[in-house]
N, CA, C and O of each residue as an XYZ file, in Angstrom:
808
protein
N       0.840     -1.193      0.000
C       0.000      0.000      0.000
C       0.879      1.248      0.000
O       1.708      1.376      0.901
N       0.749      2.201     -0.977
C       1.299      3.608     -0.784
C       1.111      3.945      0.374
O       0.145      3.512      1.001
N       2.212      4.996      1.031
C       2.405      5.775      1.657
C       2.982      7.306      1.866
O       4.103      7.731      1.588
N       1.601      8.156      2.579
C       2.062      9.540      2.160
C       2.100     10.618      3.074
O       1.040     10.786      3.678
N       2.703     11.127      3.253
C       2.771     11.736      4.363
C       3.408     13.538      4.009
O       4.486     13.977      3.609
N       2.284     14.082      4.348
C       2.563     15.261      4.011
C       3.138     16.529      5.594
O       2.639     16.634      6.715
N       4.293     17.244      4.979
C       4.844     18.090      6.063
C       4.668     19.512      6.194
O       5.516     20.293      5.764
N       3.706     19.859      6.715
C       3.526     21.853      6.840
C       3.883     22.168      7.967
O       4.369     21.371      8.769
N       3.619     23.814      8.258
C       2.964     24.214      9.025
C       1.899     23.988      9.615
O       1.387     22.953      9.189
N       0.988     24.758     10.859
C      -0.019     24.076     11.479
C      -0.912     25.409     10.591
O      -1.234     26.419     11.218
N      -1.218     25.279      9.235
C      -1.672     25.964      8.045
C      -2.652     25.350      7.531
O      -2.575     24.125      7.435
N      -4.118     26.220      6.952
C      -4.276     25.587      5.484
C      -3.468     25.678      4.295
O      -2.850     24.863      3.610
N      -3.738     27.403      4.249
C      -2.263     27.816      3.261
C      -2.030     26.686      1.772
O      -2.966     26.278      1.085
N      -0.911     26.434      1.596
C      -0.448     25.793      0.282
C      -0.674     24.666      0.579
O      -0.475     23.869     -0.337
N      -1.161     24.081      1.896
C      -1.419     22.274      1.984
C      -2.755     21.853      1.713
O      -3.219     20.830      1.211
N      -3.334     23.061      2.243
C      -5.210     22.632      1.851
C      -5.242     22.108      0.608
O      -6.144     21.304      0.374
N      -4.377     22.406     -0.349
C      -5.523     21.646     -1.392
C      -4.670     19.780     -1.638
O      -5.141     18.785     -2.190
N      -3.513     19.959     -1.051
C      -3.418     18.629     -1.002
C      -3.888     17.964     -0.535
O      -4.079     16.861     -1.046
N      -4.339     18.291      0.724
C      -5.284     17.460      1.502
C      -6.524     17.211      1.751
O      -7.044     16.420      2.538
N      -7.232     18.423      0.546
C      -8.312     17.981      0.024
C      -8.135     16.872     -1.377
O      -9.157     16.372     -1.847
N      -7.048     16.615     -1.854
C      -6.864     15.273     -2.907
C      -6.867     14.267     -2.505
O      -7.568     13.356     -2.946
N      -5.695     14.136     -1.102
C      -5.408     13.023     -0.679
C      -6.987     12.643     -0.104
O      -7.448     11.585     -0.531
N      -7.807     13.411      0.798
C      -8.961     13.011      1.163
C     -10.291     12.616     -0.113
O     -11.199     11.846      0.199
N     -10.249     13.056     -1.080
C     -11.177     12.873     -2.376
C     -10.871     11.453     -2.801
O     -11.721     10.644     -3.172
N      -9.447     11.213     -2.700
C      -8.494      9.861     -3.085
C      -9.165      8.599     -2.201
O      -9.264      7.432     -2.581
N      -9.689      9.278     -0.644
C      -9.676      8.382     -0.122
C      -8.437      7.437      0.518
O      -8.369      6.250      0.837
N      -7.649      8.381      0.539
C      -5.882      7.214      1.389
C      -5.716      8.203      2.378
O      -5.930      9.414      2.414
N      -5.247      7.313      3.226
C      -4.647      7.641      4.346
C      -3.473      8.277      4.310
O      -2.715      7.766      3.485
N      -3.147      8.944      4.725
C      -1.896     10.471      5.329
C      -1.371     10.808      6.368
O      -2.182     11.244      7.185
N      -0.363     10.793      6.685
C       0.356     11.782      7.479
C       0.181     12.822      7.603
O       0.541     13.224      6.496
N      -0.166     13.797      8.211
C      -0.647     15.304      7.718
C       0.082     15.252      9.187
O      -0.406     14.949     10.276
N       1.540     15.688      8.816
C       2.631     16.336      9.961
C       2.747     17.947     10.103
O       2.846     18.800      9.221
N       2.718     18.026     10.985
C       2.247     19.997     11.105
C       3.129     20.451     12.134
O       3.053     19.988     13.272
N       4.185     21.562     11.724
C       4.761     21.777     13.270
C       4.532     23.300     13.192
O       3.860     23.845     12.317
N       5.301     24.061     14.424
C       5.004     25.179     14.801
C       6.235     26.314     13.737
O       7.248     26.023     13.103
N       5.670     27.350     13.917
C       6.988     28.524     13.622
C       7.784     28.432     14.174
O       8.465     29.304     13.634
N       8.408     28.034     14.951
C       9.770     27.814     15.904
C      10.492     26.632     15.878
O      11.567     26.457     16.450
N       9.803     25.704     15.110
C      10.182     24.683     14.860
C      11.140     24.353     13.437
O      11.899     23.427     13.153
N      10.656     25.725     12.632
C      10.805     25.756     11.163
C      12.472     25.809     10.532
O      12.952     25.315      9.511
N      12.962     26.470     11.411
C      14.344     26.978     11.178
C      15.180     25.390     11.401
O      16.296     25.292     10.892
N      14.746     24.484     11.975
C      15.522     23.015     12.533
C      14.865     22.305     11.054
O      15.639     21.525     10.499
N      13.588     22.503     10.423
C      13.253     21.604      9.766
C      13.916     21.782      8.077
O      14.297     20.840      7.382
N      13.923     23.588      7.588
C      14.442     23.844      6.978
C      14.865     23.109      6.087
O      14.378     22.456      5.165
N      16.098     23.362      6.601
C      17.474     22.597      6.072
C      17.136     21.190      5.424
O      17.407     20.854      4.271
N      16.733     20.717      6.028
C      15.727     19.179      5.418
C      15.242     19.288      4.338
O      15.769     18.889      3.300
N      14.347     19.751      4.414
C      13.826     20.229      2.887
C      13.998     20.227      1.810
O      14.826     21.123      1.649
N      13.680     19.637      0.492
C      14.891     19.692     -0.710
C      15.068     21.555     -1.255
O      16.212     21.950     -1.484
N      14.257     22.234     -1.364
C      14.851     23.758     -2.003
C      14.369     24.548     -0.328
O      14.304     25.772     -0.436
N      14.010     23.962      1.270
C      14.083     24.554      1.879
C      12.508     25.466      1.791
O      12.368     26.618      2.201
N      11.896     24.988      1.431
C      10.375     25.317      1.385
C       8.950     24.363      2.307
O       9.526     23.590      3.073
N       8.064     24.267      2.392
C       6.856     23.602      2.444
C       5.939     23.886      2.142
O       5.726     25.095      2.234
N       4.883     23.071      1.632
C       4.608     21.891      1.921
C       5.079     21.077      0.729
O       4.897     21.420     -0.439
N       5.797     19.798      1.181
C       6.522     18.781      1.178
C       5.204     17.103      1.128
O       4.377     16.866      2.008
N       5.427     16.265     -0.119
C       4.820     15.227      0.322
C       5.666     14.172      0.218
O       6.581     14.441     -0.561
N       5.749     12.956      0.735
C       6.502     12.089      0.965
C       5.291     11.348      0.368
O       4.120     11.341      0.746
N       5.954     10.656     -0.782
C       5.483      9.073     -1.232
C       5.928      7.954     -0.988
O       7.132      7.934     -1.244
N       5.595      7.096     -0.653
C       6.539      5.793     -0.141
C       8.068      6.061     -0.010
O       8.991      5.443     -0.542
N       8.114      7.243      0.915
C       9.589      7.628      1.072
C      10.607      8.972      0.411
O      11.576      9.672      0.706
N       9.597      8.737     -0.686
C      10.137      9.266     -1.954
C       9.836     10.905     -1.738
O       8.625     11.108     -1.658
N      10.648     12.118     -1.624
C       9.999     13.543     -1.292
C      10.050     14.427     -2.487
O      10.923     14.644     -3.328
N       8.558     14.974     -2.256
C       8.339     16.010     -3.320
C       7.975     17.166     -2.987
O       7.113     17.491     -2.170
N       8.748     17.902     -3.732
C       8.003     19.486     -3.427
C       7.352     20.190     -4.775
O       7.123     19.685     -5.874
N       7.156     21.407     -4.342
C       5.915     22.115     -5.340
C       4.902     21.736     -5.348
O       4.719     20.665     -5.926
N       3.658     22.482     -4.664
C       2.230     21.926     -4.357
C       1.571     21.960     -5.297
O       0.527     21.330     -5.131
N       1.709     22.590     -6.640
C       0.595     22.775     -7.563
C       1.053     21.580     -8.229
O       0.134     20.810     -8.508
N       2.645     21.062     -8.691
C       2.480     19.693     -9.265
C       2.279     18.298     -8.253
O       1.924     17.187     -8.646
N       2.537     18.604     -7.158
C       1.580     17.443     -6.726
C       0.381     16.904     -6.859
O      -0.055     15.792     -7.157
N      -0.133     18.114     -6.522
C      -1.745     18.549     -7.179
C      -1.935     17.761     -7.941
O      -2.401     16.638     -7.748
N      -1.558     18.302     -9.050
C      -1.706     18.049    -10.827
C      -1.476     15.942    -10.596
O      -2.271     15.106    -11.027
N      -0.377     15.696     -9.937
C      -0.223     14.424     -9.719
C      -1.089     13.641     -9.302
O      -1.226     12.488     -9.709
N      -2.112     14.461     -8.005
C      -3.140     13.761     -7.598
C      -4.147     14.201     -8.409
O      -4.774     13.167     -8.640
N      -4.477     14.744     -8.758
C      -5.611     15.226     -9.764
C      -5.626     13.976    -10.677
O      -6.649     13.315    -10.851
N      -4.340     13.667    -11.295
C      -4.706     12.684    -12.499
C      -5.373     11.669    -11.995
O      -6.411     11.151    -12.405
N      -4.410     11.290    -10.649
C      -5.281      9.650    -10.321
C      -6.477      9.510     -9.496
O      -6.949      8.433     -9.132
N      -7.175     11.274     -9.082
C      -8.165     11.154     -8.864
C      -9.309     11.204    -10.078
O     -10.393     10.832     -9.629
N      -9.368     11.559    -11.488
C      -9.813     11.820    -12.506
C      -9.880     12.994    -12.522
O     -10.272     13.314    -13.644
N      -9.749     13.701    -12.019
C      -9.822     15.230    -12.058
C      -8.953     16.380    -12.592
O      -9.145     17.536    -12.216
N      -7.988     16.045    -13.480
C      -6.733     16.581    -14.404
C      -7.728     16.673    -15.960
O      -7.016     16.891    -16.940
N      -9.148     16.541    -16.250
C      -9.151     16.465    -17.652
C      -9.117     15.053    -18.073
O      -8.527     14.177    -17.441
N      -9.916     14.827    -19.407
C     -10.140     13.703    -19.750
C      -9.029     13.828    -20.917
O      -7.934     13.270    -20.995
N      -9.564     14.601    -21.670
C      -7.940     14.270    -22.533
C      -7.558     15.951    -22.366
O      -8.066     16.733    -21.562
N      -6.231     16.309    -23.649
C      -5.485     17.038    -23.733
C      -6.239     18.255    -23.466
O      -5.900     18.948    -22.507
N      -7.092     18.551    -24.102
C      -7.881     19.597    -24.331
C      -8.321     20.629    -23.150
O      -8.416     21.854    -23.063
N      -8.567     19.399    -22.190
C      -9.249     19.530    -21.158
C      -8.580     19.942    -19.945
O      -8.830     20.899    -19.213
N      -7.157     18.525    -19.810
C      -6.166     19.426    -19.151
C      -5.959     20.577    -19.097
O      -6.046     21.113    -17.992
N      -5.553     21.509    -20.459
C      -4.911     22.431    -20.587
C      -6.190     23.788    -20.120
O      -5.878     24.953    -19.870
N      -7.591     23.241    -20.104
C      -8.724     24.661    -19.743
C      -8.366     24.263    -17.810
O      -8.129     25.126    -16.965
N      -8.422     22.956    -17.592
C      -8.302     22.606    -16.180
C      -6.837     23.538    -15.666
O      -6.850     24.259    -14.669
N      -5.745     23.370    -16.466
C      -4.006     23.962    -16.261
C      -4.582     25.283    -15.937
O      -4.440     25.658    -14.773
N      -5.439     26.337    -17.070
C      -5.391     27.234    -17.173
C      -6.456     28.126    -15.823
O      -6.386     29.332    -15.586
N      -7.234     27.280    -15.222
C      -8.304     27.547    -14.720
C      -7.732     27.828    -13.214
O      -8.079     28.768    -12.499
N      -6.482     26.490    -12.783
C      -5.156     26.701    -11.721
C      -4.859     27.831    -11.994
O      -5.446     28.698    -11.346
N      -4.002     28.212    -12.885
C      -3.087     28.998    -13.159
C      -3.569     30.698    -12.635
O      -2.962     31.450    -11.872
N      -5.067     30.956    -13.480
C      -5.313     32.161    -12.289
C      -6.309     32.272    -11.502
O      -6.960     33.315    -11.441
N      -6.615     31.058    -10.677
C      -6.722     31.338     -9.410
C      -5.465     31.933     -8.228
O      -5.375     32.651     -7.231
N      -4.469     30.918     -9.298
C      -2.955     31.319     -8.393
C      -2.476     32.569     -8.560
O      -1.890     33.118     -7.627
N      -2.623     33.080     -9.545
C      -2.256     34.534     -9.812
C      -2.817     35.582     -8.378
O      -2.243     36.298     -7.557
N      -4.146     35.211     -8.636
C      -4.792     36.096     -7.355
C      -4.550     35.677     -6.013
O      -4.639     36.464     -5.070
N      -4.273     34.577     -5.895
C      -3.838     34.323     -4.327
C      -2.493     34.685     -3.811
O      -2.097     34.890     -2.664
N      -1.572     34.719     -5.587
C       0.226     34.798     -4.998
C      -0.086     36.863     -4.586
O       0.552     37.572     -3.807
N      -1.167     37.201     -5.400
C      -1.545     38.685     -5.162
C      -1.331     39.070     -3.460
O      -0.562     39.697     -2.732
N      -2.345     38.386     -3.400
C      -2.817     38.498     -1.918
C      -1.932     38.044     -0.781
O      -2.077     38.346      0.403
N      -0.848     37.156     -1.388
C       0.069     36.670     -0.117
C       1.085     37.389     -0.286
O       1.867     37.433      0.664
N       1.447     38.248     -1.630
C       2.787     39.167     -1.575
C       2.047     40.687     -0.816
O       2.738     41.682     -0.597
N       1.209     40.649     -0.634
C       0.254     42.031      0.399
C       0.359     41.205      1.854
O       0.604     41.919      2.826
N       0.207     39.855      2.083
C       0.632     39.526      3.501
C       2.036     39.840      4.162
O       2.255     40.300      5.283
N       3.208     39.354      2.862
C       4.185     39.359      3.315
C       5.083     40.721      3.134
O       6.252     40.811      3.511
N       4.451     41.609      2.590
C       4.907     43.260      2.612
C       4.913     43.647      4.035
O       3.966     43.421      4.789
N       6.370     44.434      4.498
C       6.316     44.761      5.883
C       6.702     46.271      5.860
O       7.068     46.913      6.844
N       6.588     46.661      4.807
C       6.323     48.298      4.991
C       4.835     48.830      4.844
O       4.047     48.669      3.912
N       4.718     49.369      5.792
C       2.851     49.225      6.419
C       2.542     50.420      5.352
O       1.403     50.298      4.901
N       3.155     51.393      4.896
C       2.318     52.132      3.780
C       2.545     51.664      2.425
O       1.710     52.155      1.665
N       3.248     51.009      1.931
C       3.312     50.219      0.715
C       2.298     49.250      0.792
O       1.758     49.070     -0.299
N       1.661     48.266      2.113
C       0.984     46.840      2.460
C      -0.146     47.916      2.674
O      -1.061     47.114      2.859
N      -0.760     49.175      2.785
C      -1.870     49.809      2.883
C      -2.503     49.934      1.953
O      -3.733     49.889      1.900
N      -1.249     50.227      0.492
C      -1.384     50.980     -0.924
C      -1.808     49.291     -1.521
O      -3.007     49.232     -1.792
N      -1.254     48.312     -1.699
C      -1.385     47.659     -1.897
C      -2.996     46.577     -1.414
O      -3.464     45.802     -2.249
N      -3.579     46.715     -0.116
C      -4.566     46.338     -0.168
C      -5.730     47.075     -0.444
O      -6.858     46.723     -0.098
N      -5.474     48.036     -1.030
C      -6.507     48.856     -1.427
C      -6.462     48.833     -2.863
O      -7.423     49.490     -3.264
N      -5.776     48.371     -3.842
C      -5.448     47.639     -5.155
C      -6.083     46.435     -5.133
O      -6.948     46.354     -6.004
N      -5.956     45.434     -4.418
C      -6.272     44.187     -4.424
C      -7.811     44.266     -3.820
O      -8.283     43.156     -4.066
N      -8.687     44.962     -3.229
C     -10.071     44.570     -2.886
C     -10.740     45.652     -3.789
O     -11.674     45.212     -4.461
N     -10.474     46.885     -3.934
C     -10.746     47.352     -5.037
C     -10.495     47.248     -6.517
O     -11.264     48.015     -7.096
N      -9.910     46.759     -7.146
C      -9.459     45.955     -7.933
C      -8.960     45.136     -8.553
O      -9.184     45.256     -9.758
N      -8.040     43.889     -8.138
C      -7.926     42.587     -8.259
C      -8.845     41.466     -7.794
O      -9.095     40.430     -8.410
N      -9.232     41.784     -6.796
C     -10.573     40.816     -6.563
C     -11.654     41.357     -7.492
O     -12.013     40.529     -8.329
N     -12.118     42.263     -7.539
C     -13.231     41.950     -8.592
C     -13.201     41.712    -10.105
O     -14.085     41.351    -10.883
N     -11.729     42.071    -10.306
C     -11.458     41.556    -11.361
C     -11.415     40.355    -12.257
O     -11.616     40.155    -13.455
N     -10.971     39.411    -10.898
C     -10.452     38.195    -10.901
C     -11.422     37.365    -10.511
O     -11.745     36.262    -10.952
N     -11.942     38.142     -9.460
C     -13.813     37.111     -8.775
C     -15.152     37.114     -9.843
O     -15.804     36.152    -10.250
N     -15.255     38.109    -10.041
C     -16.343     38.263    -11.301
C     -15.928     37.645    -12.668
O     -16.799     37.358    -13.490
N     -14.540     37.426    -12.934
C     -14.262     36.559    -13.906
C     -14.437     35.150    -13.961
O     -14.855     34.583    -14.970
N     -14.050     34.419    -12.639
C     -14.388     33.505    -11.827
C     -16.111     32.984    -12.320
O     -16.520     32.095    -13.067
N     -16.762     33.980    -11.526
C     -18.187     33.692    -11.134
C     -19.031     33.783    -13.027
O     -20.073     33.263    -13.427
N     -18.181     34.517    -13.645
C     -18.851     34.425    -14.976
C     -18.362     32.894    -15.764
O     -19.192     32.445    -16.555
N     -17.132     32.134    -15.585
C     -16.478     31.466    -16.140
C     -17.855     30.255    -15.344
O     -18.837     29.859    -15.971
N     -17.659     30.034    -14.451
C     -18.553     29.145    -13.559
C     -19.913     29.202    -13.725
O     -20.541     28.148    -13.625
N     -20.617     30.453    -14.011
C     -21.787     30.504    -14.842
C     -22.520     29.744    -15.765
O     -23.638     29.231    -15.733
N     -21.340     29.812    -16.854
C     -21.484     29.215    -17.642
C     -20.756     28.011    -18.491
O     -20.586     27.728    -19.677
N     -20.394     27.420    -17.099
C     -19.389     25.890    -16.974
C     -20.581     25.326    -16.429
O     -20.225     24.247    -15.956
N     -22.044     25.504    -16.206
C     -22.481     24.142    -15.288
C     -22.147     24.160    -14.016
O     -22.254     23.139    -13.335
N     -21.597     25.567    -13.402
C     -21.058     25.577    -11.933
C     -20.149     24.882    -11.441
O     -20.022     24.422    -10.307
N     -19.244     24.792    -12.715
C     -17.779     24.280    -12.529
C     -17.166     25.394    -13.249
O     -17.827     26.320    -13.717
N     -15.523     25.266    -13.356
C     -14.446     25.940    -13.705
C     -14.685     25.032    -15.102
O     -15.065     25.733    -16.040
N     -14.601     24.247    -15.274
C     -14.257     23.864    -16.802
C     -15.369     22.531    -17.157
O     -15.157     21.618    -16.359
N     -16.154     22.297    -17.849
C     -16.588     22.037    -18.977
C     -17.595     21.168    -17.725
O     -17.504     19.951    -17.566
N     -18.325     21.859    -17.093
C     -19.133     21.536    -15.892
C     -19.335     20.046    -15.650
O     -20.158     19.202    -16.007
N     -18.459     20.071    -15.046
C     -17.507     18.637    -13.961
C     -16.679     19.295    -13.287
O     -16.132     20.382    -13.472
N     -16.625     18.406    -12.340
C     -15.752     18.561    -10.871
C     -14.278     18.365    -11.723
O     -14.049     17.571    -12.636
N     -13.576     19.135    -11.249
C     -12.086     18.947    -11.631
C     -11.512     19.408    -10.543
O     -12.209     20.057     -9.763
N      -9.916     19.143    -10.207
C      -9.483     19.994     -9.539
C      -9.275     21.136     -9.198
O      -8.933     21.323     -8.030
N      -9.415     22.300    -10.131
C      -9.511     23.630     -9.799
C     -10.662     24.012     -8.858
O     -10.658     24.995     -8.118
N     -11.724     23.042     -8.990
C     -12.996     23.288     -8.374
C     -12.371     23.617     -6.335
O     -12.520     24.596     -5.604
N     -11.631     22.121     -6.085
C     -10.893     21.828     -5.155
C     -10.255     23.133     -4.495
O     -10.635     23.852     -3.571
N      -8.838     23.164     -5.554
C      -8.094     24.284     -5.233
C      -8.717     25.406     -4.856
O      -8.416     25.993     -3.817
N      -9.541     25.761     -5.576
C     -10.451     27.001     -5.900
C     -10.996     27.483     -3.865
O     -10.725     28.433     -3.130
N     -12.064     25.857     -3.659
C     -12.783     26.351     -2.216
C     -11.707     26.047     -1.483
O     -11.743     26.659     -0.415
N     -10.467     25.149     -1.632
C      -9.502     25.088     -0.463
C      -8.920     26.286      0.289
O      -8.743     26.381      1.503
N      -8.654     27.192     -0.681
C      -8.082     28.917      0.016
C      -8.717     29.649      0.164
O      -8.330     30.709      0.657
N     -10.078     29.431     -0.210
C     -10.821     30.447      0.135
C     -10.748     31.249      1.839
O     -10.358     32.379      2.130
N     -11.262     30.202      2.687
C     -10.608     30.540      4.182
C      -9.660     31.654      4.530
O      -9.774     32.806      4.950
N      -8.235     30.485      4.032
C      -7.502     31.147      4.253
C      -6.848     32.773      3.299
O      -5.735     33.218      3.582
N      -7.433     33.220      2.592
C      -7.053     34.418      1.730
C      -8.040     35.356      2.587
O      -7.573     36.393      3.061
N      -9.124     35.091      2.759
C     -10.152     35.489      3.394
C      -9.726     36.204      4.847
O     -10.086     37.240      5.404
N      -8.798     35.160      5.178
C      -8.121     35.432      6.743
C      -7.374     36.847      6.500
O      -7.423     37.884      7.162
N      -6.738     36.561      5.437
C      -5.784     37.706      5.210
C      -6.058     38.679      4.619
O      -5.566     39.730      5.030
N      -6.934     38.708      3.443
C      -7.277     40.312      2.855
C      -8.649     41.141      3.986
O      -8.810     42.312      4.331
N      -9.632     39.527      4.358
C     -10.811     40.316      5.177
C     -11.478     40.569      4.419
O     -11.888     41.729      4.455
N     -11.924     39.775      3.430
C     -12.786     40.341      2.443
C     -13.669     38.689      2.281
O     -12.984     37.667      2.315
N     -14.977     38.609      2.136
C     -15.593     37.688      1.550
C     -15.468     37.466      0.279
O     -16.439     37.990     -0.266
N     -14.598     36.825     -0.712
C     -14.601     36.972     -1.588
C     -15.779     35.968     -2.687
O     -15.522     35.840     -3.884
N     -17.093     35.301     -2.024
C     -17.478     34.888     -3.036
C     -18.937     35.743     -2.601
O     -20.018     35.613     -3.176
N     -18.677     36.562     -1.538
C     -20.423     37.650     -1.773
C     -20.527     37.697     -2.729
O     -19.661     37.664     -3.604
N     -22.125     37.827     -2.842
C     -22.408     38.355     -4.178
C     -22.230     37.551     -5.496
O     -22.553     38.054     -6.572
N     -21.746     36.379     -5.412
C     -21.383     35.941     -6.802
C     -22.162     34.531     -6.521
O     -21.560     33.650     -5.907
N     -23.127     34.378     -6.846
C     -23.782     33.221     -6.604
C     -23.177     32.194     -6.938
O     -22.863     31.300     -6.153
N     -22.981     32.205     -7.953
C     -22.325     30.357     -9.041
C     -20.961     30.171     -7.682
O     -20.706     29.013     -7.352
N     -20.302     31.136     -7.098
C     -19.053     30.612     -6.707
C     -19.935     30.003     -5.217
O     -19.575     28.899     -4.808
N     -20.750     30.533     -4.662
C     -21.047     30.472     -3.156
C     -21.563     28.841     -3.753
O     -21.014     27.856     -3.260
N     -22.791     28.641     -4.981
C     -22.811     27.792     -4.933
C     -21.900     26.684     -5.088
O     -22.068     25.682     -4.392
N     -20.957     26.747     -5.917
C     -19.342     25.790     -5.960
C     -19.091     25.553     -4.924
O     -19.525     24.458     -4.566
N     -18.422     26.227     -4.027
C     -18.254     26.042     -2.483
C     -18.649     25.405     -1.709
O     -17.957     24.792     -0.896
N     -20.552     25.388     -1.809
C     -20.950     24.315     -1.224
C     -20.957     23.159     -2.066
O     -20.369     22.219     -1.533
N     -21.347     22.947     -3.018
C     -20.477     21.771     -3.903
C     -19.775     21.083     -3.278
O     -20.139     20.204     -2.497
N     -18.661     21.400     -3.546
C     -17.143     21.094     -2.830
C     -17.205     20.333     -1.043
O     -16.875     19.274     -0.509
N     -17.908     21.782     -0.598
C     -17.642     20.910      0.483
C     -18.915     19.858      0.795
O     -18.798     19.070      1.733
N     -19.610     19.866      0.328
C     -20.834     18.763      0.517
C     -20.095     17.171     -0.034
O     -20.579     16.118      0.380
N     -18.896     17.175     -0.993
C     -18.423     16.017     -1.436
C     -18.175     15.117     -0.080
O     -17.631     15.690      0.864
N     -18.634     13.418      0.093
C     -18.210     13.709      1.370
C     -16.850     13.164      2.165
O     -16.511     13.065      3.344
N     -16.400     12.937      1.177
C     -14.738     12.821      1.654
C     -14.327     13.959      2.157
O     -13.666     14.179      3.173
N     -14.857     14.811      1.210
C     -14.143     16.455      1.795
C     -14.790     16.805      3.256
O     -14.128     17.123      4.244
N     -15.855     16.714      3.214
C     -16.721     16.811      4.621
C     -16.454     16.263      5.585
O     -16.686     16.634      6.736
N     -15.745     14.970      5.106
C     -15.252     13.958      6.351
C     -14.206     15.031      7.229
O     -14.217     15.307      8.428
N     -13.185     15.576      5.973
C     -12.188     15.764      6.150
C     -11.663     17.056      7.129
O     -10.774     17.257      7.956
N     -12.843     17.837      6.469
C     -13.408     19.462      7.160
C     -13.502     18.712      8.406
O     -12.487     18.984      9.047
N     -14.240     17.892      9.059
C     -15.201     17.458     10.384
C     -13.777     16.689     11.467
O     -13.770     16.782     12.694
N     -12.581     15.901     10.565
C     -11.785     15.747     11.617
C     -10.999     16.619     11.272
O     -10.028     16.175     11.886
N     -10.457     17.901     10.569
C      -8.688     17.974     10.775
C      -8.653     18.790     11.677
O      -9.678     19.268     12.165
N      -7.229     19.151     12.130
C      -6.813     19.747     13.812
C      -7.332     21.293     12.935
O      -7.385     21.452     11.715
N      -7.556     21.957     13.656
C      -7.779     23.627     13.466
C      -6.665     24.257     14.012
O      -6.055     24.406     15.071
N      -6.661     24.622     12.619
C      -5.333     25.822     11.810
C      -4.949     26.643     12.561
O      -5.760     26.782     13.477
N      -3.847     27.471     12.672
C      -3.346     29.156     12.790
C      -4.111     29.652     12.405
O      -4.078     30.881     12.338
C-alpha cells in the first residue's frame, strides 16, 4: 500500500488543497504539522528549503501545484484528454495569480506600501479576478471547466478561508455560481469527512 505523508505548518495555506486530494483519493496520510519555531531546525531538510513537502513511499516532493496536478490525475480530475487538461491547467493557473496577489500584500512589511497595496487588491484585483471567476462558472455548469468537478474546483474552495483570513474580504459575496461551488465542494463527502476531523489551523 502507498504511503504519504505530508509536512507543513499548522496551516491551510499551500497544503489545503493537497489534503483535500489526498482526502477525495480516499488514502490515508500523514498530515505532519509543526510550529513557527520549529521551522528553522526543519528547513534545512527540505529539498529547495520550502513547504509543503509530500513524501510518497519515502520518496519527497516538493511544489504543491504539481503534486496537485499528480493527484488530480489519479483522482480523474486533471481532464479527460489534452484539451481539457490544458482549460483545467489554465483555470489553476489564475486562481494562483490572485492568491500569490494576496500573499505578496501579507508578506509586505512596509505598512504604507501593504496599505497601498490592499486597497489595489479589494478594489481591484478581486473583482477583477472574482467576477471573472463567477462568470467562467456561470457558464461551466457551476464548474471551472466544462461543468464537472475537476481539480480547480478543489483548489479554488480550499483557500478560500484562508485568503479570506488575510485580505478580510468575503470573496465569493455576491457571486452566486461561486457560493454555490463552495458548497459543492464541500458537501463532497470525503471532503466533509475531512473538514469534520482535521486539527484547526493558525
Amino acid at each position: 500500500m502507498t504511503t504519504y505523508k505530508l509536512t507543513y505548518f499548522n496551516l491551510t495555506a499551500r497544503a489545503e488543497q493537497i489534503r483535500f486530494l489526498l482526502s477525495y483519493l480516499n488514502v490515508d496520510f500523514e498530515d505532519f504539522r509543526f510550529e513557527h519555531e520549529q521551522w528553522p531546525a526543519i528547513k534545512p531538510t527540505m529539498p529547495f528549503g520550502k513547504v509543503p513537502v509530500l513524501e510518497i513511499d519515502g520518496k519527497t516532493l516538493n511544489q504543491s501545484i504539481a503534486i496537485c496536478r499528480y493527484l488530480a490525475k489519479k483522482a480523474g480530475l486533471a481532464g479527460d484528454d489534452e484539451w481539457e487538461s490544458l482549460l483545467v491547467d489554465i483555470a489553476v493557473d489564475n486562481i494562483y495569480e490572485i492568491r500569490q496577489e494576496i500573499m505578496n500584500y501579507y508578506h509586505e512589511t512596509n505598512e504604507k506600501i501593504k496599505s497601498k497595496l490592499r486597497n489595489s487588491i479589494v478594489n481591484d484585483s478581486i473583482p477583477f479576478y472574482f467576477d471573472r471567476f463567477e462568470k467562467i462558472v456561470s457558464e461551466n455548469g457551476g464548474y471551472f471547466v466544462n461543468g464537472k468537478l475537476s481539480w480547480p474546483d478543489l483548489y479554488f474552495v480550499s483557500i478560500l478561508d484562508h485568503i479570506k483570513s488575510i485580505i478580510d474580504v468575503d470573496l465569493v459575496d455576491g457571486r452566486p455560481h461561486l457560493v454555490a461551488l463552495k458548497h459543492k465542494v464541500l458537501a463532497i463527502p470525503q471532503i466533509k469527512s475531512w473538514i469534520a476531523k482535521r486539527p484547526k489551523s493558525q
